[in-house]
Z-matrix of the N, CA and C atoms (Angstrom, degrees):
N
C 1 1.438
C 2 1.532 1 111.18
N 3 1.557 2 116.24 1 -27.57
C 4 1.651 3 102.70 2 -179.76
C 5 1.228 4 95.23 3 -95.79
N 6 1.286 5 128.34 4 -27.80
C 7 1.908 6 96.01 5 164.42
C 8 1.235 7 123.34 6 -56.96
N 9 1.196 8 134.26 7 -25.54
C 10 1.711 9 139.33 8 176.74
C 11 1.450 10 97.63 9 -65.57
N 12 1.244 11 101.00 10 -54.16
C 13 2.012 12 98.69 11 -174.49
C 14 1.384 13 95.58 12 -63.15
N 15 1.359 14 144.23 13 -64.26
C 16 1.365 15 122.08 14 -177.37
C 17 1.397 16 124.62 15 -45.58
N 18 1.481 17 114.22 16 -54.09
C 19 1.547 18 105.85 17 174.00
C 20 1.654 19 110.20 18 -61.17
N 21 1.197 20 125.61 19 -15.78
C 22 1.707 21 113.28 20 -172.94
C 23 1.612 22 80.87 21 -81.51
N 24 1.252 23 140.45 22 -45.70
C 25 1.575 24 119.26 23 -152.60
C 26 1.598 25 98.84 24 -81.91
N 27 0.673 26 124.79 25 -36.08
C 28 2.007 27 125.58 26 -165.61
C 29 1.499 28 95.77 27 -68.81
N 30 1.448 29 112.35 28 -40.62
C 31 1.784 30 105.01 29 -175.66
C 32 1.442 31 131.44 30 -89.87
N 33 1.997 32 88.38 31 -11.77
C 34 2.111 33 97.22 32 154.67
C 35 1.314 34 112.35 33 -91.12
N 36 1.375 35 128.71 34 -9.24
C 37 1.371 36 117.92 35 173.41
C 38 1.724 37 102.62 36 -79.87
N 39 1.146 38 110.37 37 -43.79
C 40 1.633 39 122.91 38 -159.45
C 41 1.381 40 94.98 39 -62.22
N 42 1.429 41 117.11 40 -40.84
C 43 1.511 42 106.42 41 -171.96
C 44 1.200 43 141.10 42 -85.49
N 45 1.486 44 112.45 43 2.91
C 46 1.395 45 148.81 44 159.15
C 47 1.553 46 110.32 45 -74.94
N 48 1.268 47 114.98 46 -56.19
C 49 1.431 48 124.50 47 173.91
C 50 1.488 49 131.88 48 -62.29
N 51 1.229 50 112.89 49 -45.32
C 52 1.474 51 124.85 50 -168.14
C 53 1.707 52 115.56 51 -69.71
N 54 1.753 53 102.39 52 16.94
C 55 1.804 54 95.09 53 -163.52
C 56 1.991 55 82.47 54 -119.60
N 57 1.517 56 100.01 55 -14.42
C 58 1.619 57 103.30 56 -169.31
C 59 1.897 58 85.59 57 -81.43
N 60 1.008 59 128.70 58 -45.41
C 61 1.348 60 136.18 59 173.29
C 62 1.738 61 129.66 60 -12.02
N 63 1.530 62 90.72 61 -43.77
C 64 1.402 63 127.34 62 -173.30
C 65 1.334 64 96.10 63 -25.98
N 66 1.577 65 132.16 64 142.14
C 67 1.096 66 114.42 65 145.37
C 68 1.394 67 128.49 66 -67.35
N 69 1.762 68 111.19 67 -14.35
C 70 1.658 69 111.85 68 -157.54
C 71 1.318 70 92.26 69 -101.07
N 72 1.661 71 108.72 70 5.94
C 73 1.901 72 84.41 71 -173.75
C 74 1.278 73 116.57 72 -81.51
N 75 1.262 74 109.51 73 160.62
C 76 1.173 75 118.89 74 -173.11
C 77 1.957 76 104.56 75 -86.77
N 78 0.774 77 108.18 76 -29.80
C 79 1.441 78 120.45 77 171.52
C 80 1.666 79 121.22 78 -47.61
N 81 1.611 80 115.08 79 -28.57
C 82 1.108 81 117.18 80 -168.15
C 83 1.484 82 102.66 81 -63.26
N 84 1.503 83 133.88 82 -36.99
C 85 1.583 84 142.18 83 160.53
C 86 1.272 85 105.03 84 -33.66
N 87 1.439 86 135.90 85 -53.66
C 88 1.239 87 134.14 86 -157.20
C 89 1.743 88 111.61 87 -61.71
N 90 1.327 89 136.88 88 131.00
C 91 1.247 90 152.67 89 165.40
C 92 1.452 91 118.43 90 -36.33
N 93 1.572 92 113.64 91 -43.15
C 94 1.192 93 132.01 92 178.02
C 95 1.256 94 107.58 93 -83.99
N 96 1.205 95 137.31 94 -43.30
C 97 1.345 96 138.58 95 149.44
C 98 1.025 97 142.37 96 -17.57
N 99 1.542 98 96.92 97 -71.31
C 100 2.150 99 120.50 98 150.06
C 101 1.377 100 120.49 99 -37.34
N 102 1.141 101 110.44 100 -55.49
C 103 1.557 102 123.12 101 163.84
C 104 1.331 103 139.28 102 -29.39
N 105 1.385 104 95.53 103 -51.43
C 106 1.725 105 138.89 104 -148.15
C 107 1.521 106 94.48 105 -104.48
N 108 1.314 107 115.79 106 -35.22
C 109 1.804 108 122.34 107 166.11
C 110 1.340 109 112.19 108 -81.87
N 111 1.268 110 118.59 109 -36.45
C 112 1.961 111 127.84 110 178.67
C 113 1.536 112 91.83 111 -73.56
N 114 1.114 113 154.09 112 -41.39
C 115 1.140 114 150.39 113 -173.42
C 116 1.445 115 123.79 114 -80.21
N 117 1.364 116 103.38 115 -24.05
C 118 1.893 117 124.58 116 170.75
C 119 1.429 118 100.56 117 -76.44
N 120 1.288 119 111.99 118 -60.56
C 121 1.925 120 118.79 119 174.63
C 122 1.408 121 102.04 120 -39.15
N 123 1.331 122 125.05 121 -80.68
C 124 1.591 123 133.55 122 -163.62
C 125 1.744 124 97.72 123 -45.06
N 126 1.313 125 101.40 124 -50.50
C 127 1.565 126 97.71 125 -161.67
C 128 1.672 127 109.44 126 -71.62
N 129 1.640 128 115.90 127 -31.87
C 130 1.499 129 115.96 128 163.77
C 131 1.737 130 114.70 129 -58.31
N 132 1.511 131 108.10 130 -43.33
C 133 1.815 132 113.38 131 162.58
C 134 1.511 133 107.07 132 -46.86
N 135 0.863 134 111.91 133 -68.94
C 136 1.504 135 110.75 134 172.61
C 137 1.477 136 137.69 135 -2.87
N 138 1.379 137 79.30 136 -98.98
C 139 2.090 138 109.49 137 152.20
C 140 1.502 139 103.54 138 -27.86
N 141 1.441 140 114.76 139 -51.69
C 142 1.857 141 114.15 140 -165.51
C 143 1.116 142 75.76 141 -74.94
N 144 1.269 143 163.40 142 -108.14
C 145 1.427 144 150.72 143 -52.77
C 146 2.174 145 97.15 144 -123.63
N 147 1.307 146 84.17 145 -19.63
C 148 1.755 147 93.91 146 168.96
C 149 1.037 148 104.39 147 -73.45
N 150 1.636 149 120.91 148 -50.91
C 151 1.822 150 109.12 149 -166.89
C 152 1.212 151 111.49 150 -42.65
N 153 1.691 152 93.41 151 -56.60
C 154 1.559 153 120.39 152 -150.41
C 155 1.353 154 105.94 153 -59.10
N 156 1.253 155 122.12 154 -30.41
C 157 1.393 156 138.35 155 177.37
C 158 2.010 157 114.56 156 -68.23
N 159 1.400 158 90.14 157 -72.30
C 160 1.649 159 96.27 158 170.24
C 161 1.649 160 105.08 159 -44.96
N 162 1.383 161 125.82 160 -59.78
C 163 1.586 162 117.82 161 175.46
C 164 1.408 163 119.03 162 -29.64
N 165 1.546 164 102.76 163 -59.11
C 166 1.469 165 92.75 164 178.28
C 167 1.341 166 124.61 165 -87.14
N 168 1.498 167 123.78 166 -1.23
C 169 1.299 168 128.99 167 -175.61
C 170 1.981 169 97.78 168 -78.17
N 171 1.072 170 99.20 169 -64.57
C 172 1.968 171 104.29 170 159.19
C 173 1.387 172 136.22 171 -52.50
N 174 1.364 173 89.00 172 0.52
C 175 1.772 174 90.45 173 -176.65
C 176 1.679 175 112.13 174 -111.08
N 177 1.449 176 112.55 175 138.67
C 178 1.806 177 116.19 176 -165.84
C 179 1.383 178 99.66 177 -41.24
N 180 1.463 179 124.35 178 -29.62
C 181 1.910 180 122.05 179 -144.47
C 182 1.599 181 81.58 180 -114.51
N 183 1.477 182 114.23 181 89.56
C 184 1.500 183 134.90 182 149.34
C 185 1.294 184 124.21 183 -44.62
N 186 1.426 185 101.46 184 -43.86
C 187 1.699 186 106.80 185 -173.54
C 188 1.372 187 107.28 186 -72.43
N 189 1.542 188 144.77 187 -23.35
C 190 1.545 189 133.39 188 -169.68
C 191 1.815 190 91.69 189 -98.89
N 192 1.194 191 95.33 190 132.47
C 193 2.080 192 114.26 191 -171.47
C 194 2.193 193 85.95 192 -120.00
N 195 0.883 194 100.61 193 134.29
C 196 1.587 195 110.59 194 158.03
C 197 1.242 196 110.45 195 -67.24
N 198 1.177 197 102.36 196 165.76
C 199 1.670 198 118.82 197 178.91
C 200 0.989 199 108.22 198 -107.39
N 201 1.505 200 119.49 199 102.62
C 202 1.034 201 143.32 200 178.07
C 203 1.795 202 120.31 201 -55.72
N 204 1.729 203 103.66 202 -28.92
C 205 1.522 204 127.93 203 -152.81
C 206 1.620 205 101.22 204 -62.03
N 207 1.548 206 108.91 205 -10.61
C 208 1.927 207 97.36 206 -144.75
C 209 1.040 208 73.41 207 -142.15
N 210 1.479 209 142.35 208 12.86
C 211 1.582 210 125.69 209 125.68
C 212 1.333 211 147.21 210 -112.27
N 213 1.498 212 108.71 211 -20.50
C 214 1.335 213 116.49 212 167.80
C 215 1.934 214 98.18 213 -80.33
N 216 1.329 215 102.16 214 156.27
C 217 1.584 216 111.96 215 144.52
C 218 1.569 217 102.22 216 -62.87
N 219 1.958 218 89.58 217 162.37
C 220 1.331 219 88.56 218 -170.16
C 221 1.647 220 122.31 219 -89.07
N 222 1.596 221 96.78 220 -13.23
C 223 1.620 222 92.58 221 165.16
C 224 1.528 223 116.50 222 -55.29
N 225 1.333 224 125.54 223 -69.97
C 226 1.745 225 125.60 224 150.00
C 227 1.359 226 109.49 225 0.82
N 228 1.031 227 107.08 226 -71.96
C 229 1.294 228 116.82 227 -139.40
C 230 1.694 229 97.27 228 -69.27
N 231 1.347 230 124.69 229 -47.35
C 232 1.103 231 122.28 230 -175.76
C 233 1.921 232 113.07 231 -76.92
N 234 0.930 233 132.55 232 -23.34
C 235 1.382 234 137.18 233 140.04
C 236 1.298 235 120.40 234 -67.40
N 237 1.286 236 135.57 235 -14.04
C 238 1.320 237 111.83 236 151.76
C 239 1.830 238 124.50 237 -82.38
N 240 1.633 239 98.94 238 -21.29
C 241 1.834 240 88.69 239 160.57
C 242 1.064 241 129.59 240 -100.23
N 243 1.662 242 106.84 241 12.71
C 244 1.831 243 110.53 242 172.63
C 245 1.696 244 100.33 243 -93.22
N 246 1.590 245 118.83 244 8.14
C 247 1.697 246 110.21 245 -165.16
C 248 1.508 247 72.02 246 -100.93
N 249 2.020 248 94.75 247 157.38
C 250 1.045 249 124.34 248 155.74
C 251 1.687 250 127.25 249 -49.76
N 252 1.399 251 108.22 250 -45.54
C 253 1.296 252 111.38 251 -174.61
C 254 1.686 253 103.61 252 -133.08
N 255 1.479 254 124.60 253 108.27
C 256 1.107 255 127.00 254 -169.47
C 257 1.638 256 128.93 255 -61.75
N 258 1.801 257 68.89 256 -41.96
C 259 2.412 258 83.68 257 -178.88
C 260 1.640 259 91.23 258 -62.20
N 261 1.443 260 125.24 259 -53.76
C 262 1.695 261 100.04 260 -171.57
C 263 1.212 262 140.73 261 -108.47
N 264 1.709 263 90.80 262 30.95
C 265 1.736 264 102.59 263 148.15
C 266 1.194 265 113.37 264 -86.43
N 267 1.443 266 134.44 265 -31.15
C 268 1.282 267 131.07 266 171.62
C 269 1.430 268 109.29 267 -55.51
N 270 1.682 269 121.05 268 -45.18
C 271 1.659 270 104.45 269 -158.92
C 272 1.937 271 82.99 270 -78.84
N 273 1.418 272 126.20 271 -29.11
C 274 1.572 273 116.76 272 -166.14
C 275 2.118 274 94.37 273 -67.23
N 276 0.795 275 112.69 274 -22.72
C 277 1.738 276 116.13 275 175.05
C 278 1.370 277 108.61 276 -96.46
N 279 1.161 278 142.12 277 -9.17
C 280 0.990 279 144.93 278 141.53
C 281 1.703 280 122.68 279 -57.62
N 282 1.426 281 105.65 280 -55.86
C 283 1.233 282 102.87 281 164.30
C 284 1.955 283 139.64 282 -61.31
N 285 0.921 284 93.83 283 -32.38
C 286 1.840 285 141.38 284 157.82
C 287 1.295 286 102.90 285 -24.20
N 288 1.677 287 90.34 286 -62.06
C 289 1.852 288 118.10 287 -165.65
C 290 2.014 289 108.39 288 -76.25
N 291 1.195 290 101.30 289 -43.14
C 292 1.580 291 113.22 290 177.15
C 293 1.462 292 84.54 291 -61.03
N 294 1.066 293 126.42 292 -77.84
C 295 1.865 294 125.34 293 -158.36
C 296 1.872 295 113.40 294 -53.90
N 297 0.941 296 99.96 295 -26.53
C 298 1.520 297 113.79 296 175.40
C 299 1.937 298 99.24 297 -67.42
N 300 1.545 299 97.66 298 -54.74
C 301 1.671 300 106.54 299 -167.33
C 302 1.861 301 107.72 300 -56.18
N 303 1.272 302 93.27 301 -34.63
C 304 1.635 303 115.54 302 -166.43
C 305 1.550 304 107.97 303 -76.02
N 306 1.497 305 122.11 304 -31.09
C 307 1.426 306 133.19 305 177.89
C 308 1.772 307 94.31 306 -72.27
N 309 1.205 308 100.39 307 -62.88
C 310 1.502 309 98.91 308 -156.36
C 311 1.814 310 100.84 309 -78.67
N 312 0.999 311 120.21 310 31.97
C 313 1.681 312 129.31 311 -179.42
C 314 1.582 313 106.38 312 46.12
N 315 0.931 314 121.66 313 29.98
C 316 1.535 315 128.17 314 148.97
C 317 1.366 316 118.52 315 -43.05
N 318 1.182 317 121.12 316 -53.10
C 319 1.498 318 133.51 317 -164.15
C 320 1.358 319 109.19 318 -140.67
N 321 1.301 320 121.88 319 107.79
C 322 1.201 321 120.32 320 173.36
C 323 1.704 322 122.26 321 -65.90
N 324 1.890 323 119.61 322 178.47
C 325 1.328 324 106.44 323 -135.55
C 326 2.013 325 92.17 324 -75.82
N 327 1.417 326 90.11 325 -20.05
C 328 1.977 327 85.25 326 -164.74
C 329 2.009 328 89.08 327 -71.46
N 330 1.190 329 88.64 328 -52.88
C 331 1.947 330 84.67 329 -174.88
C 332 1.332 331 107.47 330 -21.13
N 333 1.910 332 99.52 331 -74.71
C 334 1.500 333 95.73 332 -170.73
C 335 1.819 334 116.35 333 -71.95
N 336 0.982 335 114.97 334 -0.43
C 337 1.730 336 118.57 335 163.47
C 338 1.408 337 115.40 336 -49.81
N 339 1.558 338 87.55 337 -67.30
C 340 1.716 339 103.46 338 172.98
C 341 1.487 340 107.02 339 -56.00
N 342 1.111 341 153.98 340 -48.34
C 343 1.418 342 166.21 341 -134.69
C 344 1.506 343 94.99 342 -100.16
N 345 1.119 344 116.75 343 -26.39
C 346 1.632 345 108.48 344 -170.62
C 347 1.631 346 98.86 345 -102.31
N 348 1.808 347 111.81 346 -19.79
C 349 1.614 348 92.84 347 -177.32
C 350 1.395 349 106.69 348 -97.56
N 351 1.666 350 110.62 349 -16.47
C 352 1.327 351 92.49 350 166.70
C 353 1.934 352 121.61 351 -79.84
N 354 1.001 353 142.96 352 29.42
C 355 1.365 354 155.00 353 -139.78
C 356 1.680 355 82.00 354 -151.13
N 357 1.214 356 136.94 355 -39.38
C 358 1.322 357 136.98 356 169.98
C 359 1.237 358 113.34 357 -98.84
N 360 1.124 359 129.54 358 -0.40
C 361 1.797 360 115.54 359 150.54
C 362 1.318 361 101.33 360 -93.44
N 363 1.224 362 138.43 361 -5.46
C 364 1.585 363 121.11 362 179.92
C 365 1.604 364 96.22 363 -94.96
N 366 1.470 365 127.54 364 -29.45
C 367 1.222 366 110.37 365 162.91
C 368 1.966 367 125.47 366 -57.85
N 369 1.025 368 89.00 367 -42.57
C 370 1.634 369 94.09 368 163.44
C 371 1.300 370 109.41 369 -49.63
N 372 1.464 371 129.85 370 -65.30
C 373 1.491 372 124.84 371 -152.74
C 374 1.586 373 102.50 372 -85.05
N 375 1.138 374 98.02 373 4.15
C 376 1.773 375 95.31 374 165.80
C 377 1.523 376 122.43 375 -104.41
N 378 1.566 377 94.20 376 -20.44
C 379 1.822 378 102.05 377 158.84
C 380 1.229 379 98.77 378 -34.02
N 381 1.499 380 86.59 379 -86.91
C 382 1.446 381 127.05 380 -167.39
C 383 1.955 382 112.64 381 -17.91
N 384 1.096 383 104.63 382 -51.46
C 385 1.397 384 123.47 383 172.97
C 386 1.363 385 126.22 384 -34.28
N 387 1.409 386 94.69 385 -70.29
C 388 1.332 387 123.82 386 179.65
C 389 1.257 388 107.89 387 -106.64
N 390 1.377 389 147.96 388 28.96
C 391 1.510 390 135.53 389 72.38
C 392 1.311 391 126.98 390 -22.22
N 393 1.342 392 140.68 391 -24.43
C 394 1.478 393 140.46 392 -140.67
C 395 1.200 394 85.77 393 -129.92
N 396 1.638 395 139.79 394 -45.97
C 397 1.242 396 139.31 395 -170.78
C 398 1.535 397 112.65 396 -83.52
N 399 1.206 398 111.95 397 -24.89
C 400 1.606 399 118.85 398 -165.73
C 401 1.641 400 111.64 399 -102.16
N 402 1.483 401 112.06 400 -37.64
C 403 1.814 402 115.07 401 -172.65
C 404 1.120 403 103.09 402 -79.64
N 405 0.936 404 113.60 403 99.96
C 406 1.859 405 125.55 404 139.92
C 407 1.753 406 122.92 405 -40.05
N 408 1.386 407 115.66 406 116.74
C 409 1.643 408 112.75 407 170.30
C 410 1.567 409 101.39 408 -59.74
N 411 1.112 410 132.57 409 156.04
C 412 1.341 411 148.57 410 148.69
C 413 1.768 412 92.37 411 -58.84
N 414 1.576 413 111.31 412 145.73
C 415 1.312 414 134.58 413 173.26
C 416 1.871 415 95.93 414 -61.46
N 417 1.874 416 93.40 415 -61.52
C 418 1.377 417 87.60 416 -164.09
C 419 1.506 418 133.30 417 -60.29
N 420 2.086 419 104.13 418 -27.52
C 421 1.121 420 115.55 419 -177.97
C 422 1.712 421 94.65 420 -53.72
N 423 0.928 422 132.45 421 -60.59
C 424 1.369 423 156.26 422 -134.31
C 425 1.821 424 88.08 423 -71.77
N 426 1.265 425 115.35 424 -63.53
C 427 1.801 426 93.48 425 -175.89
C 428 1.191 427 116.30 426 -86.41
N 429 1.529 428 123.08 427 -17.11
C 430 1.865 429 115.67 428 155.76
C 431 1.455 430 116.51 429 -34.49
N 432 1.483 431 96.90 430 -56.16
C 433 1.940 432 109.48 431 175.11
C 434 1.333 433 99.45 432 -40.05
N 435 1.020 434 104.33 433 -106.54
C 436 1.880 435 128.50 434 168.91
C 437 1.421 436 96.52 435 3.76
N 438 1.249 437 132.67 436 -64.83
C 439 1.583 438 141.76 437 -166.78
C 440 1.308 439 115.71 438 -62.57
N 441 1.033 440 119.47 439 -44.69
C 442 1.673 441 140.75 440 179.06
C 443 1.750 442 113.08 441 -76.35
N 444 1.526 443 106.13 442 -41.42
C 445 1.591 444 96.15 443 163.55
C 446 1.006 445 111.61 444 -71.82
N 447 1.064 446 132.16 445 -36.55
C 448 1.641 447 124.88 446 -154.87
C 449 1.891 448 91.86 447 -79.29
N 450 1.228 449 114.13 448 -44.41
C 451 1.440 450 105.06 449 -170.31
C 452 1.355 451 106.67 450 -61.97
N 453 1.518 452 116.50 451 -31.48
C 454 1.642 453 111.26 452 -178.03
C 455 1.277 454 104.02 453 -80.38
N 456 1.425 455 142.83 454 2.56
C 457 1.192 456 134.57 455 -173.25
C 458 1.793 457 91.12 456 -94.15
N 459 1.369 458 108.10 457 -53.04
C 460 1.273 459 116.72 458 -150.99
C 461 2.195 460 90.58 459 -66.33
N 462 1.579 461 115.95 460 -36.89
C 463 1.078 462 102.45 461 179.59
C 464 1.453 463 136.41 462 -92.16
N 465 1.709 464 99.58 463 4.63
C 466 1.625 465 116.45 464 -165.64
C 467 2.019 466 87.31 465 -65.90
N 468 1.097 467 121.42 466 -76.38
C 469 1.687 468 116.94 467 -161.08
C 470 1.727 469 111.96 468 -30.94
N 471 1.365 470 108.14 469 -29.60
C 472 1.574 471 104.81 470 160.77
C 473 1.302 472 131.60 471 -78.31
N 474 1.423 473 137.13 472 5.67
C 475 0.832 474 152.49 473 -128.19
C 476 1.671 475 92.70 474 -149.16
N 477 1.608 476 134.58 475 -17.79
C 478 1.563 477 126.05 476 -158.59
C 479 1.651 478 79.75 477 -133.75
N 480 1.429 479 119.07 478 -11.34
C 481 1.833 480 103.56 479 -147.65
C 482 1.879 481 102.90 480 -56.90
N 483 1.358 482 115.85 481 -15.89
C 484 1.872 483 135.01 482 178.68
C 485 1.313 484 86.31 483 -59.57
N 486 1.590 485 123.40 484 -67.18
C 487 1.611 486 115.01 485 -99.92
C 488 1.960 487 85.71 486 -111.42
N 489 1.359 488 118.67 487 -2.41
C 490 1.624 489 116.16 488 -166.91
C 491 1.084 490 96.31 489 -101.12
N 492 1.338 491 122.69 490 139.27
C 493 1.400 492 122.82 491 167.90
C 494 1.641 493 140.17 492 -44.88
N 495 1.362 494 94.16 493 -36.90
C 496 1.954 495 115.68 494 -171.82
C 497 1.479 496 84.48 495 -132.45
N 498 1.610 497 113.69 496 160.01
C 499 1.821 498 114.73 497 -175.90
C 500 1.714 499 73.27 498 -96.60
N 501 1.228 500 139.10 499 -40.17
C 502 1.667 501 119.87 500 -169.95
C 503 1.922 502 114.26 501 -44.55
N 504 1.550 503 106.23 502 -26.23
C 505 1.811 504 114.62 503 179.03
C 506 1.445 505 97.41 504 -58.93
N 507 1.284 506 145.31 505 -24.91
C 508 1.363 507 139.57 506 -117.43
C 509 2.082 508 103.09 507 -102.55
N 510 1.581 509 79.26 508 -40.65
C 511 1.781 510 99.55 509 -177.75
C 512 1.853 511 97.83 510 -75.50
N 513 1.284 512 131.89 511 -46.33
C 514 1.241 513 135.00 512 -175.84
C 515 1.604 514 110.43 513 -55.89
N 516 1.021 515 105.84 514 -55.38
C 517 1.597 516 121.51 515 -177.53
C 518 2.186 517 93.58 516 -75.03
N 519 0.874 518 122.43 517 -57.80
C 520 1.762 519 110.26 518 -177.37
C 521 1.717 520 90.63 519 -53.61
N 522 1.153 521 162.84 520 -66.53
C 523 0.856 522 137.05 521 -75.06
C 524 2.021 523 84.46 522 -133.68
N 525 1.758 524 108.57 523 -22.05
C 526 1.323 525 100.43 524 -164.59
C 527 2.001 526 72.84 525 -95.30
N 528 1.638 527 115.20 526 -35.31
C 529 1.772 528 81.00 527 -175.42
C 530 1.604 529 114.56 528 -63.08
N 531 1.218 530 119.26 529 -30.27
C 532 1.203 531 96.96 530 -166.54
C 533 1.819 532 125.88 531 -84.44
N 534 1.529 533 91.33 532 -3.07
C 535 1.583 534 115.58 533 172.17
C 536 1.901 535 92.41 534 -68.31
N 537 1.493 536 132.90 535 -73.27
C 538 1.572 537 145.49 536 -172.11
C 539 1.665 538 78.87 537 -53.85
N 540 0.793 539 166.69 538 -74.15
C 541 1.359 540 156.59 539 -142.57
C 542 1.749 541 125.22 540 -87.61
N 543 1.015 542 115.77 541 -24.25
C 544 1.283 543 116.13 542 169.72
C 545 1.829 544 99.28 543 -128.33
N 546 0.474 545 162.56 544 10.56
C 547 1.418 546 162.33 545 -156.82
C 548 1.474 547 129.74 546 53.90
């Protein structure tokens, strides 16, 4: 899901941008223009410097960090390794970058609407992540579980012997719940 949010943000920024690009435009002179392209760059730096970041923030081998040097500018670059938490100074400079695009009419208000909620589902799916990488089950939760299926497995066939038509249905039906229930 945060690769989808990355590719959805790089290809609503890109598609706003890529017509100022032109070589024939006449626009490339314009101030707001210049801007509006320095602000597409940083914010495409960005995006790279998030992957590269989330990769190694998700990955077992903590100790290897990307090099940030040969993609951010170097103002970036040195505020993103003086921040506490790197992945969300990038999405908080990421966001930064949409509001910058949105001042200088880069991105209109639904563009950057959309641009800001997708920038907040990738914060979600990085919860989510590192929820998944970090929570530990409890031992105990874990064989209570275990204990309680197995007893409802072992007591469900007493529990249908009324309600099945033939007692031969009884083993067919225990055998697919307790297959969906324990694996």
């Amino acid at each position: 899901s945060v690769a989808a949010d990355v590719i959805s943000l790089a290809m609503s920024a890109s598609t706003n941008t890529e017509v100022a690009r032109l070589p024939t435009s006449k626009l490339l002179a314009d101030e707001k223009t210049a801007k509006g392209l320095a602000n597409h760059d940083r914010f495409m730096s960005l995006l790279n410097a998030f992957c590269l970041l989330l990769a190694a923030n998700l990955s077992e081998n903590v100790q290897e960090r990307p090099d940030l040097s040969k993609i951010l500018s170097e103002d970036d670059f040195l505020r993103c390794i003086a921040a506490a938490d790197q992945v969300l100074w990038c999405m908080d400079s990421i966001m930064e970058c949409i509001h910058t695009g949105q001042k200088l009419g880069q991105y209109s208000a639904e563009l950057a609407s959309a641009m800001y909620g997708t920038t907040c589902s990738m914060q979600q799916s990085l919860r989510i992540c590192h929820m998944l990488l970090e929570q530990k089950s409890p031992a105990p939760f874990v064989i209570h579980l275990r204990t309680f299926v197995l007893v409802f497995c072992l007591t469900f066939p007493f529990s249908i012997i009324r309600r099945v038509p033939h007692p031969t249905a009884i083993l067919p039906v225990q055998l697919m719940m307790s297959f969906c229930l324990l694996g």
